[in-house]
MDAnalysis code that builds the backbone (N, CA, C; Angstrom):
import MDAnalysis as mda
import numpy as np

u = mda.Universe.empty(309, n_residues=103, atom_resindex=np.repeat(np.arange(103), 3), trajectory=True)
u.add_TopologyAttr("name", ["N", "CA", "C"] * 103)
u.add_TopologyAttr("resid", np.arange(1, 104))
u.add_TopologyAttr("resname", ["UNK", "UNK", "UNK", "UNK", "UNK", "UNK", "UNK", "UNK", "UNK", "UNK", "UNK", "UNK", "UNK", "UNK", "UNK", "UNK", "UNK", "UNK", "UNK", "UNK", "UNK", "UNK", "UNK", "UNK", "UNK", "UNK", "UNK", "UNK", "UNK", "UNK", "UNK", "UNK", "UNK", "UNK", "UNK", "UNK", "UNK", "UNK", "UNK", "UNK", "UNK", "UNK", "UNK", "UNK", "UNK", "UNK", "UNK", "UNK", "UNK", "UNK", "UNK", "UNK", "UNK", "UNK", "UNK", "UNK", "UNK", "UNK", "UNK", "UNK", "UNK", "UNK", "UNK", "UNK", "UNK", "UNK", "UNK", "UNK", "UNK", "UNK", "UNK", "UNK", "UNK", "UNK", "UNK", "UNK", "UNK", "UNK", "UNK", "UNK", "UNK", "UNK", "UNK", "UNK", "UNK", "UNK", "UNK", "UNK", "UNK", "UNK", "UNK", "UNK", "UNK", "UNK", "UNK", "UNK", "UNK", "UNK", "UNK", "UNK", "UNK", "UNK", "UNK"])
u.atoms.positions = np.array([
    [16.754, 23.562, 12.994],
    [15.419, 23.892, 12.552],
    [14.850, 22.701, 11.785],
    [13.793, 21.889, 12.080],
    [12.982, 20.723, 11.320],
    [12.907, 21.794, 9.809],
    [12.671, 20.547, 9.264],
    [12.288, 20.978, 7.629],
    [10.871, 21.064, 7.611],
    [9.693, 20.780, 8.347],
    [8.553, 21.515, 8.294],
    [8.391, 23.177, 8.687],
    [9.626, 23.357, 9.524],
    [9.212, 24.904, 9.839],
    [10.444, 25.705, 8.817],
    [11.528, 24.740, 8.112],
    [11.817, 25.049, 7.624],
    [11.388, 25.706, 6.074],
    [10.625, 24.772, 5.408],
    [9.481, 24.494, 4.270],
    [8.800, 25.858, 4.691],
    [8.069, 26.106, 5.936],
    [6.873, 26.855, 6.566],
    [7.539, 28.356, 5.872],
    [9.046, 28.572, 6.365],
    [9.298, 29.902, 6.269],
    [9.108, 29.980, 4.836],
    [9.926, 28.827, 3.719],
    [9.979, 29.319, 2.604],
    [9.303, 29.511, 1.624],
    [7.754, 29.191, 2.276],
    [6.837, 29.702, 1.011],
    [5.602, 30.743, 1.914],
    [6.223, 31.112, 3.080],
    [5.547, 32.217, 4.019],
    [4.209, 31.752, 4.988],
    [4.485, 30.270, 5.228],
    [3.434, 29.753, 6.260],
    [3.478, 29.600, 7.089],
    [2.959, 29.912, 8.535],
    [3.079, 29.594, 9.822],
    [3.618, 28.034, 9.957],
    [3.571, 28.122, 10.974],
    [4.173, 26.687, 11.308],
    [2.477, 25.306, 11.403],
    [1.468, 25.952, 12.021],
    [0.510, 26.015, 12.478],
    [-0.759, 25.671, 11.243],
    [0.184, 26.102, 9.721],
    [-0.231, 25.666, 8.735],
    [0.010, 24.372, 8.151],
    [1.131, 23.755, 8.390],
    [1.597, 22.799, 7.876],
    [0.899, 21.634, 8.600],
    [0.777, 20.776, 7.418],
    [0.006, 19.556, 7.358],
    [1.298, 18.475, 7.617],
    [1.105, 17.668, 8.312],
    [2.168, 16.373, 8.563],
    [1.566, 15.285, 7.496],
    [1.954, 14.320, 7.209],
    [1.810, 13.601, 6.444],
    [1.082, 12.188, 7.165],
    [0.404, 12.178, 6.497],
    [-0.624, 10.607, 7.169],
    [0.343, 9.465, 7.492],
    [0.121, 8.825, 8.502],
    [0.326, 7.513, 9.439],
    [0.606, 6.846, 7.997],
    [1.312, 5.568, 8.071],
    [0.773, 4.525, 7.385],
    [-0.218, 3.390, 7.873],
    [-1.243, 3.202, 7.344],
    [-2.423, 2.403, 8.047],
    [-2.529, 0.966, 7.650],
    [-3.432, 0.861, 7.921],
    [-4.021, -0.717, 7.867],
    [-4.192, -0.736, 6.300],
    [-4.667, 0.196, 5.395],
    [-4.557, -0.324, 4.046],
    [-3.234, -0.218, 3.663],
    [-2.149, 0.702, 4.175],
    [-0.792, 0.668, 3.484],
    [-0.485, -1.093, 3.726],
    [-0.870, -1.397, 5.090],
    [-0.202, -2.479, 5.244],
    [-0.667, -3.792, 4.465],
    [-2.171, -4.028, 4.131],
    [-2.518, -4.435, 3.436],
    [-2.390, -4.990, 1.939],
    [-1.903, -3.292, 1.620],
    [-1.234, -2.975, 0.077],
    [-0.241, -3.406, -0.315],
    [0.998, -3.923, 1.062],
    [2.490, -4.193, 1.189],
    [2.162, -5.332, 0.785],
    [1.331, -6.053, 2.109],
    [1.051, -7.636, 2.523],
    [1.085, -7.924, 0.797],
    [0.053, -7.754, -0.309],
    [-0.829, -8.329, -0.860],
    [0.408, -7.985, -2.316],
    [1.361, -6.860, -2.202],
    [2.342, -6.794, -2.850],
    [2.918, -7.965, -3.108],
    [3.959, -8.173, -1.776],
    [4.786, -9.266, -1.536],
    [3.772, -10.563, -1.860],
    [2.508, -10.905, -1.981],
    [2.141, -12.188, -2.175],
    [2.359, -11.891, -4.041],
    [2.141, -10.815, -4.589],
    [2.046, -10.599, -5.682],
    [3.624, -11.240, -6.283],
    [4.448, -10.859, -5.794],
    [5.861, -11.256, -6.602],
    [6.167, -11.894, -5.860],
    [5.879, -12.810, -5.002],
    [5.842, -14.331, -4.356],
    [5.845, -15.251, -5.657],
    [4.500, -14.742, -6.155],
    [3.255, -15.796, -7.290],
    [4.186, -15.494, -8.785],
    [4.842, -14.555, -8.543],
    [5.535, -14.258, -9.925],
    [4.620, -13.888, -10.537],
    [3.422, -12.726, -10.467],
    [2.209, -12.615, -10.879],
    [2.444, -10.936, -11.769],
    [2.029, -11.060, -12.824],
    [2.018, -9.563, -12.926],
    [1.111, -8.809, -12.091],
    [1.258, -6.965, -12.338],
    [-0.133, -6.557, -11.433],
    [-1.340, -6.424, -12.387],
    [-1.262, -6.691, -14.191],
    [-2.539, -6.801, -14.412],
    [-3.098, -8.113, -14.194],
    [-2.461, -9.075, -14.153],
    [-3.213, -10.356, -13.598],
    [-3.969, -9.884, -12.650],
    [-3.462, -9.430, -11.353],
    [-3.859, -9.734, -9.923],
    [-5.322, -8.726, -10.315],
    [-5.091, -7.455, -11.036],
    [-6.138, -6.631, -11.066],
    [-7.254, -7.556, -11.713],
    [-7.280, -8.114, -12.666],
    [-7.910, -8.786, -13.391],
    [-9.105, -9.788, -12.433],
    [-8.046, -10.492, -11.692],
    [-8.512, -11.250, -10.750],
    [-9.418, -10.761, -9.625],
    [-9.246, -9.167, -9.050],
    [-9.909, -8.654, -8.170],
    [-11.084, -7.477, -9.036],
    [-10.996, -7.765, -10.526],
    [-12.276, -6.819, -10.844],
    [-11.868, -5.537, -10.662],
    [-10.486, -4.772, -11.090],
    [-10.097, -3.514, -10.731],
    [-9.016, -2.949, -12.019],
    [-9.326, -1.885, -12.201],
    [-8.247, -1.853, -13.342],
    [-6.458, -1.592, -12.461],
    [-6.189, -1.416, -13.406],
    [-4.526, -1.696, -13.002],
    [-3.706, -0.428, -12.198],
    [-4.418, 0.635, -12.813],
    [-4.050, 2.251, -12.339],
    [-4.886, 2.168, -10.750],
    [-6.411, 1.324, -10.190],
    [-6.716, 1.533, -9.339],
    [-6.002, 0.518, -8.193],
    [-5.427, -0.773, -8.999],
    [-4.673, -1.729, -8.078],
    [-3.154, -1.094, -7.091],
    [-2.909, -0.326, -8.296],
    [-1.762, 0.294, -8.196],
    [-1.472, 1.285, -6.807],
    [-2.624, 1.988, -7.097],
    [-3.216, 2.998, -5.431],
    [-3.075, 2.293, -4.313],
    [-3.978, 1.019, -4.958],
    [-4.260, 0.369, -3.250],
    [-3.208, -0.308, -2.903],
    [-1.892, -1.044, -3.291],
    [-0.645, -1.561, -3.324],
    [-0.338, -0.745, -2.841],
    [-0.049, 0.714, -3.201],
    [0.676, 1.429, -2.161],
    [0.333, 2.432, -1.041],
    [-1.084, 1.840, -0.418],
    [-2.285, 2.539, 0.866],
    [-2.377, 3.627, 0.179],
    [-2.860, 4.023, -0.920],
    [-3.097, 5.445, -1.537],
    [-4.735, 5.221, -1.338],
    [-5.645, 3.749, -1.733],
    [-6.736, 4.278, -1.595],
    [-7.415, 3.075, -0.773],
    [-8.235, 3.188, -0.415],
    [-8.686, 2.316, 0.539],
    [-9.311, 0.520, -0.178],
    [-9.075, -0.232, 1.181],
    [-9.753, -1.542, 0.353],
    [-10.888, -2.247, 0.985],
    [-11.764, -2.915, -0.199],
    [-12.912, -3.143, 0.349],
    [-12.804, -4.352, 1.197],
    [-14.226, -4.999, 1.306],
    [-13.925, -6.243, 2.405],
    [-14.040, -7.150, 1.283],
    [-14.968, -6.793, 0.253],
    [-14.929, -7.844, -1.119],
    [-13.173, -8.009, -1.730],
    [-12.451, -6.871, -1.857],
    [-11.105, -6.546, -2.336],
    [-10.495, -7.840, -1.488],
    [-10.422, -7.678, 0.168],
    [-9.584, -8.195, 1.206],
    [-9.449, -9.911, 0.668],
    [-10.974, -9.727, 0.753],
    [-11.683, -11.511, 0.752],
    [-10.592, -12.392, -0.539],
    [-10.697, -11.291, -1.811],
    [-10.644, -12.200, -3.187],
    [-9.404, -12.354, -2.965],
    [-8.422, -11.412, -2.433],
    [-6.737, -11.546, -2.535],
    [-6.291, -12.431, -1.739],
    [-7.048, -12.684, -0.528],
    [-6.801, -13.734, 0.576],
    [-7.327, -14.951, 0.079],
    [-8.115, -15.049, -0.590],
    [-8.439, -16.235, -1.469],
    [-7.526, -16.467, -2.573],
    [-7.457, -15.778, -3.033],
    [-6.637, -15.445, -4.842],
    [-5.057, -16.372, -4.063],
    [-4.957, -15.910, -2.890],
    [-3.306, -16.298, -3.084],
    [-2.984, -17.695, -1.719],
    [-4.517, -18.159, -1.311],
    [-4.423, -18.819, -0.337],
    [-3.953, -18.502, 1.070],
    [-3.958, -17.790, 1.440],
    [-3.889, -17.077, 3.165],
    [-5.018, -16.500, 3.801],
    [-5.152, -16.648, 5.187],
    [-5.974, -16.006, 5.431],
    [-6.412, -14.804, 5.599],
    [-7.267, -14.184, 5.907],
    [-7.531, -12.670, 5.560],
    [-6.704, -11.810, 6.533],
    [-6.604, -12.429, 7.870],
    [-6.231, -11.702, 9.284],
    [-4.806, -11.662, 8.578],
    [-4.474, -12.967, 7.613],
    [-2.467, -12.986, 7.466],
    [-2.269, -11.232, 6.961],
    [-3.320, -10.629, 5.798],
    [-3.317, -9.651, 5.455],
    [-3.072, -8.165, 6.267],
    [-3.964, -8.280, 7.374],
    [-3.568, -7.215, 8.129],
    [-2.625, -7.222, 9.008],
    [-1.614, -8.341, 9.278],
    [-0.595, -8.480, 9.965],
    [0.999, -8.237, 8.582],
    [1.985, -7.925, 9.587],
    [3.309, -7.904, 8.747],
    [3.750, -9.224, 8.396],
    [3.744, -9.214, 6.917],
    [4.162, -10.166, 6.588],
    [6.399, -10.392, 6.601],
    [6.923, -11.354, 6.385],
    [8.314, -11.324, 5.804],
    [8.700, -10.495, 5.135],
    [9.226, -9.654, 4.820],
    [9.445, -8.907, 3.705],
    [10.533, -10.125, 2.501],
    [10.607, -9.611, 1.585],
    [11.409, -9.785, 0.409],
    [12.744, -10.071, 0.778],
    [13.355, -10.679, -0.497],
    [14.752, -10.308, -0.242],
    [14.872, -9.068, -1.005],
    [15.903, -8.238, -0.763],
    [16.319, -7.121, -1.363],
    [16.457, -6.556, -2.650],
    [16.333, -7.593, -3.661],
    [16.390, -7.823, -4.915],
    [14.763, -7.724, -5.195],
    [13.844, -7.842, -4.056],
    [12.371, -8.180, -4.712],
    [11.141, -7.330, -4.209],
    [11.856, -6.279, -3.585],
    [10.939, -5.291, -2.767],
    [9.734, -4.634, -3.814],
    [8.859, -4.860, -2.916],
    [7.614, -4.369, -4.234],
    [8.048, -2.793, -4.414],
    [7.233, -2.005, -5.551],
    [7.745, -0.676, -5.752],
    [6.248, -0.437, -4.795],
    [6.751, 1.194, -4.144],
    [6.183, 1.876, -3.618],
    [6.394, 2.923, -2.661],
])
C-alpha cells in the first residue's frame, strides 16, 4: 500500500483527496544554483540578501524554490557572482559533501 493511500485511510480521506506534492521547478533550481554560488563566495546569506534588496527570511524561501524569483532577483545574482543568467537555470556541480547548501 503507497503511503499516500496509506496517510488517506488514516485521517479518513479518499484517495482522490490527496494532494501530491509539487515538481521541483525552475525556481527550486535556481534557488540551488544561486545557493552553491553562495558558499562558493564564502558569502553569508545576509550579505547575498543585502546585495539583492531582500530581507534574509525572504532570501531564505527563494534558496529553497519556496517562493518565486524575479527577473530583477535572476539579473543581480548572475551579476553579484559573475555567471551568466542561463548558468542559473541550468544544473550547476554540486558541492562537495561537506558543503551542501541547507534545504
Amino acid at each position: 500500500m503507497s503511503l499516500c493511500l496509506l496517510l488517506s485511510y488514516s485521517v479518513g480521506m479518499t484517495n482522490a483527496e490527496v494532494t501530491p506534492l509539487p515538481e521541483r521547478g525552475t525556481d527550486w533550481t535556481i534557488g540551488k544554483n544561486v545557493a552553491i554560488l553562495r558558499l562558493r563566495a564564502d558569502e553569508t546569506q545576509n550579505k547575498l540578501a543585502a546585495v539583492l534588496g531582500m530581507s534574509p527570511q525572504l532570501l531564505s524561501y527563494k534558496l529553497k524554490g519556496r517562493r518565486p524569483w524575479t527577473a530583477e532577483e535572476i539579473e543581480g545574482a548572475a551579476r553579484h557572482y559573475r555567471v551568466t543568467i542561463d548558468s542559473l537555470f541550468r544544473k550547476l556541480p554540486d558541492l562537495d559533501s561537506n558543503q551542501e547548501p541547507a534545504g
